[in-house]
C-alpha positions in Angstrom: 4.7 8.7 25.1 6.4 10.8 22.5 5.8 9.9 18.7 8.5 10.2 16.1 7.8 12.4 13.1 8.1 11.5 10.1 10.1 13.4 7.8 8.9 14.7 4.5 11.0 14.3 1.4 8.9 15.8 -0.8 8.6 19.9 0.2 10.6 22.3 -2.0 11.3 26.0 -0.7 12.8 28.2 -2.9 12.8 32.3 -3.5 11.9 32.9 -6.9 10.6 35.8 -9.3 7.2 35.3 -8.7 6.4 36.1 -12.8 8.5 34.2 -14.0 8.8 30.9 -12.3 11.2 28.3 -13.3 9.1 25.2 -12.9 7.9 22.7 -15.2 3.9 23.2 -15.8 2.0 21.0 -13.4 4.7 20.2 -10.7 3.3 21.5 -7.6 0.3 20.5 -5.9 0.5 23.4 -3.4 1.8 27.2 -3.8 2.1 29.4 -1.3 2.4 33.2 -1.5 2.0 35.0 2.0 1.5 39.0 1.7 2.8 39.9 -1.8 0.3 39.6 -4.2 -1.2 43.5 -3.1 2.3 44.7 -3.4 2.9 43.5 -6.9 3.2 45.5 -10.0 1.4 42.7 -12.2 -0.2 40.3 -9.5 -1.9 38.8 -12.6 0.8 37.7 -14.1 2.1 36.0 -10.7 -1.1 34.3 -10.7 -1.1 33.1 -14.4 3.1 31.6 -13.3 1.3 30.4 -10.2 -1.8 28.3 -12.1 0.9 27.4 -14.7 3.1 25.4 -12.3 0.2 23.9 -9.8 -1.7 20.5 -10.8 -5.1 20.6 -12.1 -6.3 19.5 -8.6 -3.8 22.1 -7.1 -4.3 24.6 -4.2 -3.2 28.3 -4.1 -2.8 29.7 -0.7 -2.1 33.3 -0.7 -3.0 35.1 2.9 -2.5 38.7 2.6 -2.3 40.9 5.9 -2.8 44.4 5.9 -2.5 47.1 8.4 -6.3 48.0 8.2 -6.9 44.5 9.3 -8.7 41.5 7.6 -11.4 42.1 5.7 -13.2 38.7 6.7 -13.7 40.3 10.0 -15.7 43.3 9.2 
């Protein structure tokens, strides 16, 4: 029996300067940066946008894959 999914009305996707994000503080209870932050001139001012712009009970999820592998398996 197939189900219907639901659809979600609440996701935003947008291409943004990671330093300066346009948000309003507190909007987003989940940011996701995939394989940037290693390749950033000032990844700690990404991550001071990104803690600006996520709830207090937000989640940061920020992969990074690098030729030499992943760490976490060594």
């Amino acid at each position: 029996m197939l189900q219907k999914k639901k659809s979600i009305k609440t996701i935003t996707f947008a291409v943004q300067d990671a330093t300066n994000l346009t948000y309003k503080s507190k909007s987003f209870d989940v940011v996701i940066i995939s394989n940037a932050l290693h390749i950033m001139p000032e990844p700690q001012k990404t991550l001071v946008n990104i803690a600006r712009v996520l709830k207090d009970d937000g989640i940061l999820i920020a992969p990074t894959f690098t030729r030499n592998g992943n760490f976490m398996r060594e």
